[in-house]
ROTINU-801407 format. One record per residue (C-alpha): residue number from 1; residue in three letters; x, y, z. Coordinates in steps of 0.1 Angstrom, whole numbers, plus 5000, padded with zeros to 4 digits. Layout:
BEGIN
NUM,ala,X,Y,Z
...
END
This chain:
BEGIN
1,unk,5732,6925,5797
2,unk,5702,6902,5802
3,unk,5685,6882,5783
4,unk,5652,6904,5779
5,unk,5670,6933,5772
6,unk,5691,6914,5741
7,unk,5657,6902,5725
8,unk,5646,6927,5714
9,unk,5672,6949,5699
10,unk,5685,6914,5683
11,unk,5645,6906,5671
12,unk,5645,6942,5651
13,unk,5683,6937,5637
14,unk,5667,6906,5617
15,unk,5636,6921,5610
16,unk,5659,6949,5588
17,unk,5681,6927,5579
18,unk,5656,6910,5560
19,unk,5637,6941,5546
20,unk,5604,6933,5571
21,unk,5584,6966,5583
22,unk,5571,6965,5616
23,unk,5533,6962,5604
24,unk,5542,6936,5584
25,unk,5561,6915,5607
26,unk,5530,6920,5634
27,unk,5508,6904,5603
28,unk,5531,6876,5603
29,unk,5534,6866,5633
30,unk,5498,6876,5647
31,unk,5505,6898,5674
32,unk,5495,6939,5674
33,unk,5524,6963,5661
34,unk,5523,6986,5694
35,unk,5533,6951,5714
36,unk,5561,6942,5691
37,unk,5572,6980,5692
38,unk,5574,6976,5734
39,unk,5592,6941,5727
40,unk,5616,6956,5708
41,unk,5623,6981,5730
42,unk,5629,6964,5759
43,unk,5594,6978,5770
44,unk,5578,6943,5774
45,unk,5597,6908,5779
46,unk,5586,6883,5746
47,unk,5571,6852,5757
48,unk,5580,6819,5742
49,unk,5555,6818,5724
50,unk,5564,6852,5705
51,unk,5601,6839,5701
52,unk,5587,6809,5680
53,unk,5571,6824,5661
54,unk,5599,6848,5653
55,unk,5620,6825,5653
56,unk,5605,6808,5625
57,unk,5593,6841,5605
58,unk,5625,6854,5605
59,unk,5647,6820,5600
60,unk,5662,6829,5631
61,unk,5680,6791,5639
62,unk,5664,6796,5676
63,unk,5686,6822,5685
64,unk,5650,6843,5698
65,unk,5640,6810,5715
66,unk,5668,6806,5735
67,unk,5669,6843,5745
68,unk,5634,6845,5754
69,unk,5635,6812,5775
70,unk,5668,6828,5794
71,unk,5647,6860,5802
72,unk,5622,6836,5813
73,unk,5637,6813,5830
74,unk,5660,6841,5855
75,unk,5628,6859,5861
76,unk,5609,6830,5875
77,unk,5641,6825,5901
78,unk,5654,6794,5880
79,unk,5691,6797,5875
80,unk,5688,6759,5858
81,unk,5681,6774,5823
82,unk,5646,6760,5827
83,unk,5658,6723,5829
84,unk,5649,6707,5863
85,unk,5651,6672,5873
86,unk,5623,6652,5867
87,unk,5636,6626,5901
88,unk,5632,6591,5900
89,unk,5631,6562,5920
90,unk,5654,6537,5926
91,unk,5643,6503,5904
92,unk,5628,6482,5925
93,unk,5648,6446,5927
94,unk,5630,6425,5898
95,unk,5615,6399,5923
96,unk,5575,6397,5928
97,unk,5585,6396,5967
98,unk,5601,6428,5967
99,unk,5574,6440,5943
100,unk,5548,6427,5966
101,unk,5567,6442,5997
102,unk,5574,6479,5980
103,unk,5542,6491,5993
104,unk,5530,6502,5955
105,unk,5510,6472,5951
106,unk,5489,6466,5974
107,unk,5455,6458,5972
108,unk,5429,6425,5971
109,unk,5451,6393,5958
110,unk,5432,6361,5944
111,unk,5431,6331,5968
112,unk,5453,6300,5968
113,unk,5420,6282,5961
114,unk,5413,6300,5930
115,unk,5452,6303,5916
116,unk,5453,6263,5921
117,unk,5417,6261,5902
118,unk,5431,6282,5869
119,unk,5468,6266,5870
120,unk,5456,6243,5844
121,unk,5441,6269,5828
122,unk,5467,6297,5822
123,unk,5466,6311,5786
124,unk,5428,6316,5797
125,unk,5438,6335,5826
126,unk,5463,6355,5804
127,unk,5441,6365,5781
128,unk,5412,6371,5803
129,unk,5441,6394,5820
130,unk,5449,6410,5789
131,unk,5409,6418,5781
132,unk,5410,6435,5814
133,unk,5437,6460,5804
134,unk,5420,6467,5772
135,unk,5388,6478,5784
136,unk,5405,6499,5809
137,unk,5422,6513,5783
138,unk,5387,6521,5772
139,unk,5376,6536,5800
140,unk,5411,6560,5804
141,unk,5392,6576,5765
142,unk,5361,6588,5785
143,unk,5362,6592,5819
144,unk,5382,6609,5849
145,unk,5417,6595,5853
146,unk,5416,6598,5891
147,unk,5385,6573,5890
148,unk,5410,6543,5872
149,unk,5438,6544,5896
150,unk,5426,6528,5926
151,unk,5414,6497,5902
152,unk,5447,6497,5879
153,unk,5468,6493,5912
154,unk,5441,6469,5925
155,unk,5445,6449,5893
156,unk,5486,6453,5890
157,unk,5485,6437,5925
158,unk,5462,6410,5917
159,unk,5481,6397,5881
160,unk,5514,6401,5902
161,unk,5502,6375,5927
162,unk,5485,6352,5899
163,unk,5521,6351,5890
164,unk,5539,6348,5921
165,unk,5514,6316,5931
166,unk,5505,6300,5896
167,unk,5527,6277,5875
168,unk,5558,6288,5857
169,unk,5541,6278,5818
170,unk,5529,6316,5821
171,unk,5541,6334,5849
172,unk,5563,6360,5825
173,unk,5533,6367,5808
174,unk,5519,6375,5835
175,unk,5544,6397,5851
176,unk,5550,6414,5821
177,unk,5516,6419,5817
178,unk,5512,6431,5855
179,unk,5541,6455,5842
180,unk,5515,6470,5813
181,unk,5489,6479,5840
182,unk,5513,6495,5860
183,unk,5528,6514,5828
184,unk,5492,6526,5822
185,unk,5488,6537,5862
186,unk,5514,6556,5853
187,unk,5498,6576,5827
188,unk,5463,6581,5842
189,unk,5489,6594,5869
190,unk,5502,6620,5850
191,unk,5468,6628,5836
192,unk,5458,6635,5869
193,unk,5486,6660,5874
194,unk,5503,6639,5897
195,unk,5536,6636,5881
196,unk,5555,6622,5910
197,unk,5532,6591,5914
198,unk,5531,6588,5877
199,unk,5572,6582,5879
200,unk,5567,6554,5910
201,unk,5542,6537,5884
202,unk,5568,6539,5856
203,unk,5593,6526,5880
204,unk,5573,6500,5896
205,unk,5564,6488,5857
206,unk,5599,6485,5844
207,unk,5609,6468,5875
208,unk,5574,6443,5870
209,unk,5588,6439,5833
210,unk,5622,6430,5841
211,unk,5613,6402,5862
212,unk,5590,6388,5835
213,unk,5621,6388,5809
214,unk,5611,6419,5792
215,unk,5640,6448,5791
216,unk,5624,6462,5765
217,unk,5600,6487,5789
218,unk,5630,6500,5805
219,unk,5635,6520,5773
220,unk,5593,6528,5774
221,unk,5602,6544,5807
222,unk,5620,6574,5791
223,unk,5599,6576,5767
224,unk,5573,6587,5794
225,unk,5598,6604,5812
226,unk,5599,6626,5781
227,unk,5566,6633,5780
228,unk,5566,6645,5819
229,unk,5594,6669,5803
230,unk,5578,6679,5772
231,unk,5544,6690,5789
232,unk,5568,6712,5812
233,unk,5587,6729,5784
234,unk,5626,6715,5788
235,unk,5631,6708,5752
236,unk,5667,6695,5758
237,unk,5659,6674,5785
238,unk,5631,6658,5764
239,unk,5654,6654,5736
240,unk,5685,6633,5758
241,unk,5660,6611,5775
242,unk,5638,6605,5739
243,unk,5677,6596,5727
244,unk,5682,6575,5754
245,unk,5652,6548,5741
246,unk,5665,6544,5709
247,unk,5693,6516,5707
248,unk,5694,6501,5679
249,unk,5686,6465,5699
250,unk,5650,6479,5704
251,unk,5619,6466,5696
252,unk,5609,6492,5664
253,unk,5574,6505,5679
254,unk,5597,6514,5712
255,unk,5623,6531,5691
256,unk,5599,6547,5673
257,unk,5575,6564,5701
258,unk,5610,6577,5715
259,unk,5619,6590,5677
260,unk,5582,6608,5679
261,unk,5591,6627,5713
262,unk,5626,6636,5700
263,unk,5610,6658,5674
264,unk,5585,6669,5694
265,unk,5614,6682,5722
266,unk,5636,6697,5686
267,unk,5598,6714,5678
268,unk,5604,6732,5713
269,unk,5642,6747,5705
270,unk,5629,6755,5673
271,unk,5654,6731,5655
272,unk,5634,6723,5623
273,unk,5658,6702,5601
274,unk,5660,6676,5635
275,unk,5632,6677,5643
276,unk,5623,6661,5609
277,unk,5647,6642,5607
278,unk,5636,6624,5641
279,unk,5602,6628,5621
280,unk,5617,6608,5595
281,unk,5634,6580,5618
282,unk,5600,6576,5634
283,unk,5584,6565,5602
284,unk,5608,6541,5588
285,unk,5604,6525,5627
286,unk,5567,6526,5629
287,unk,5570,6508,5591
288,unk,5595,6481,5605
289,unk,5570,6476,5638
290,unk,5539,6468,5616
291,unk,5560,6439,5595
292,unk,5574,6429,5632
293,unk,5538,6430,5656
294,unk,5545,6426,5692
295,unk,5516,6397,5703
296,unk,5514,6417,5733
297,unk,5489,6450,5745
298,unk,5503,6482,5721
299,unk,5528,6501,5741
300,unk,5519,6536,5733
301,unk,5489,6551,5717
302,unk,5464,6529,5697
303,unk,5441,6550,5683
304,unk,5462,6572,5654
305,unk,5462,6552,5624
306,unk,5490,6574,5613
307,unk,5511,6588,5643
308,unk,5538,6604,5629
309,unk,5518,6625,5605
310,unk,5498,6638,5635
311,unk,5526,6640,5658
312,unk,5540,6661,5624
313,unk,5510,6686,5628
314,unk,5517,6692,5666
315,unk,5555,6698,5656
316,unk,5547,6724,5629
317,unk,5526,6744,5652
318,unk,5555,6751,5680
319,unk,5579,6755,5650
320,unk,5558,6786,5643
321,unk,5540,6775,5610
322,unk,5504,6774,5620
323,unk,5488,6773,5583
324,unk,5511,6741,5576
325,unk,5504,6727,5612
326,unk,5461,6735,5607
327,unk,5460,6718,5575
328,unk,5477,6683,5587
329,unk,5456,6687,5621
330,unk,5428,6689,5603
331,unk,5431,6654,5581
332,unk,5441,6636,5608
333,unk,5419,6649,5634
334,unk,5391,6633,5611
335,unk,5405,6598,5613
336,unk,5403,6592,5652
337,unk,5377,6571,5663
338,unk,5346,6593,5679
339,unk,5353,6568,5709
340,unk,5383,6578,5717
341,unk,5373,6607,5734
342,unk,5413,6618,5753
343,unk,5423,6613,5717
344,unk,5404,6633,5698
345,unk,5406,6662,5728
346,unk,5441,6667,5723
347,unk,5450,6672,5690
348,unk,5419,6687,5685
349,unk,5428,6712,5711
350,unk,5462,6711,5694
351,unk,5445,6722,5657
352,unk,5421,6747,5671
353,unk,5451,6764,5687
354,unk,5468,6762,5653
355,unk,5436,6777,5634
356,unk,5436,6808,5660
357,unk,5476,6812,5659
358,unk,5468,6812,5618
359,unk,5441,6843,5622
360,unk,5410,6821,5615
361,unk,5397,6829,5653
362,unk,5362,6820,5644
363,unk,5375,6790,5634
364,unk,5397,6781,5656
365,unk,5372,6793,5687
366,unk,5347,6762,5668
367,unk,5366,6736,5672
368,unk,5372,6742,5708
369,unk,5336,6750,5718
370,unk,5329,6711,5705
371,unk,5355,6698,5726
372,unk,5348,6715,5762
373,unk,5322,6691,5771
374,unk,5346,6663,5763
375,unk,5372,6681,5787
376,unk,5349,6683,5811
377,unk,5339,6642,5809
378,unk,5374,6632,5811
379,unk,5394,6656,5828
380,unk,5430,6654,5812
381,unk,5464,6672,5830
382,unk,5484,6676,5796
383,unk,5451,6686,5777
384,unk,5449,6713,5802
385,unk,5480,6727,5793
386,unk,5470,6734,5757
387,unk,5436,6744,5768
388,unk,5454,6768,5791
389,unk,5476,6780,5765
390,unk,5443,6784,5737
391,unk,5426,6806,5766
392,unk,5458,6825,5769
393,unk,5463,6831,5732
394,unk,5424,6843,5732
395,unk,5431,6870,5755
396,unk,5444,6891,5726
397,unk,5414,6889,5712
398,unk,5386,6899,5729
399,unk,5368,6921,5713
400,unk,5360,6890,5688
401,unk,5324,6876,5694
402,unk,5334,6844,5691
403,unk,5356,6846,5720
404,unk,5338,6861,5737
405,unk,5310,6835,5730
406,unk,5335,6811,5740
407,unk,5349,6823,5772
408,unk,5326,6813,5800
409,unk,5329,6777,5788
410,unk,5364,6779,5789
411,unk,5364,6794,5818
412,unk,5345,6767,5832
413,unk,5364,6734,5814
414,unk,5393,6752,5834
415,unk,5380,6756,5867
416,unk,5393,6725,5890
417,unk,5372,6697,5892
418,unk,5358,6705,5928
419,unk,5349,6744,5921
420,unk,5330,6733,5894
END
């Protein structure tokens, strides 16, 4: 029997079992009666979303979950169970010849004249290098993604030759340093929705890293791998690779980002006691990391002053427990810096979703309509997928005047760039 046809019979057995009437079940989980009626039927297929929510209403383990993404996943054509390949390219040999060779970077490259005038001169040009990075970090909070790749790989190329031609006092620090811009190509990549490229750029970085000394990135890599995962909905696969950067040999802040996106891919399968426990590991790491600072540019995030409580927020809301998820979102939305506008998009994108999934749709509908200009400054791939999913979960209410107050901005923030 398939999958969509199990759901629902196996939905209403734990509904009785536990003494739940349809109407109150509907009130529980926020969708109308008449829909859950057709679910249970085998009327309607449940979508993911529904089966979280279940799941978690009705203590269900993710039994509804995994039943729901099996109904999904075989009428899309996927006979993977949802898990594809992410594909990645061979390493490139850790050499700044082959690096310069691969093609990747390729760009302007300083002159003999000026490397020999700055070789007595290096920490200056490291740090001048390093300043660089930071402000482009700046720029990736505020402005279109697509706009910073042509000067990150510009710049990777350019602190890659610095350390091919200048003395060896810093050439690691340069290279790995070259290996940070290309990490951070990587992600305005992906935020461009380009999720091939951003994988080369991963590549290319751990490859840049490796030649500078630093095998630490390597274990970055699947960190971000995780997140190309996560964004498309393979909780398993998000979890092995999130595993996969947490050796105990580690630098702590690496170890801990990877322990963040573990619970984040548990949140998915609707596994609540891992996914606090990886909440849990996350902590203790990001504690050891502060009493252990890396002298280096942050790998990861810089602008949550608590990470895991945040990244505890987004968690509760695919676990199905919007009230819980709302108020966490809430405090911690309120601590990141006005500047930081990507930031402060998506978790606020994340809490609005989380007041509308707890009936507070006026609320909810607020919180977004501050954001949409933001979305529209600094266009954002993965923020899209939660703005996509907050227009979808509108849909059932339409009849709301706040929604429909709302909608044509939506509509708008989610047009592509050049229909706009």
């Amino acid at each position: 029997m398939s999958a969509s046809l199990v759901f629902g019979p196996e939905m209403r057995r734990l509904r009785q079992e536990r003494g739940i009437s349809l109407r109150e079940f509907a009130t529980l989980v926020g969708y109308h009666k008449a829909h859950l009626s057709k679910v249970e039927r085998g009327l309607r297929r449940a979508s993911v979303h529904l089966a979280r929510r279940a799941d978690s209403t009705l203590n269900a383990d993710g039994r509804l979950q995994s039943l729901a993404e099996k109904s999904s996943a075989r009428s899309s054509g996927d006979t993977t169970g949802g898990r594809r390949g992410v594909g990645r390219r061979e390493l490139l040999a850790a050499g700044t010849g082959t690096l310069l060779g691969s093609g990747t970077l390729t760009g302007l490259a300083p002159t003999p004249t000026a490397v020999e005038h700055l070789r007595d001169e290096e920490g200056g040009v490291v740090a001048a290098f390093r300043a660089q990075l930071d402000q482009m970090r700046q720029l990736g909070q505020r402005t279109d993604p697509a706009l910073l790749l042509p000067l990150l790989k510009t710049q990777t190329h350019t602190v890659t030759e610095f350390a091919a031609r200048g003395g060896a006092g810093a050439r690691s620090q340069l290279l790995v340093l070259a290996a940070r811009f290309a990490e951070y190509a990587g992600w305005m990549a992906q935020e461009s929705g380009d999720t091939e490229t951003a994988l080369t750029w991963t590549a290319d970085a751990v490859a840049l890293a490796q030649a500078g000394g630093d095998r630490a990135l390597s274990s970055y890599a699947l960190v971000r791998r995780a997140l190309v995962t996560f964004y498309a909905g393979e909780a398993q696969h998000t979890v092995d690779l999130a595993r996969g950067a947490q050796d105990s040999g580690l630098p702590p802040r690496i170890r801990a980002l990877a322990a963040q996106r573990e619970a984040q891919g548990h949140a998915l399968a609707g596994d609540e006691h891992a996914c606090r426990e990886s909440l849990d590991r996350a902590r203790l790491l990001f504690t050891s990391a502060f009493h252990e600072r890396d002298p280096g540019p942050v790998i990861g995030t810089s602008h949550l002053s608590d990470p895991v409580t945040m990244i505890t927020g987004w968690c509760l809301h695919d676990l199905g427990r919007p009230r819980e998820a709302a108020e966490v979102l809430d405090r911690e939305c309120l601590r990141v810096p006005r500047q930081a506008f990507r930031t402060r998009t998506r978790y606020g994108l994340r809490r609005a979703l989380a007041h509308v999934a707890n009936g507070e749709i006026e609320h909810g509908c607020d919180i977004a309509g501050e954001l949409l200009d933001i979305v529209a400054t600094a266009p954002s791939a993965t923020v899209r997928t939660d703005l996509s999913r907050l227009a979808r979960e509108l849909t059932r209410f339409r009849a709301n005047r706040a929604v429909r107050d709302l909608q044509p901005a939506l509509a708008l923030a989610l047009r592509p760039a050049a229909a706009r």
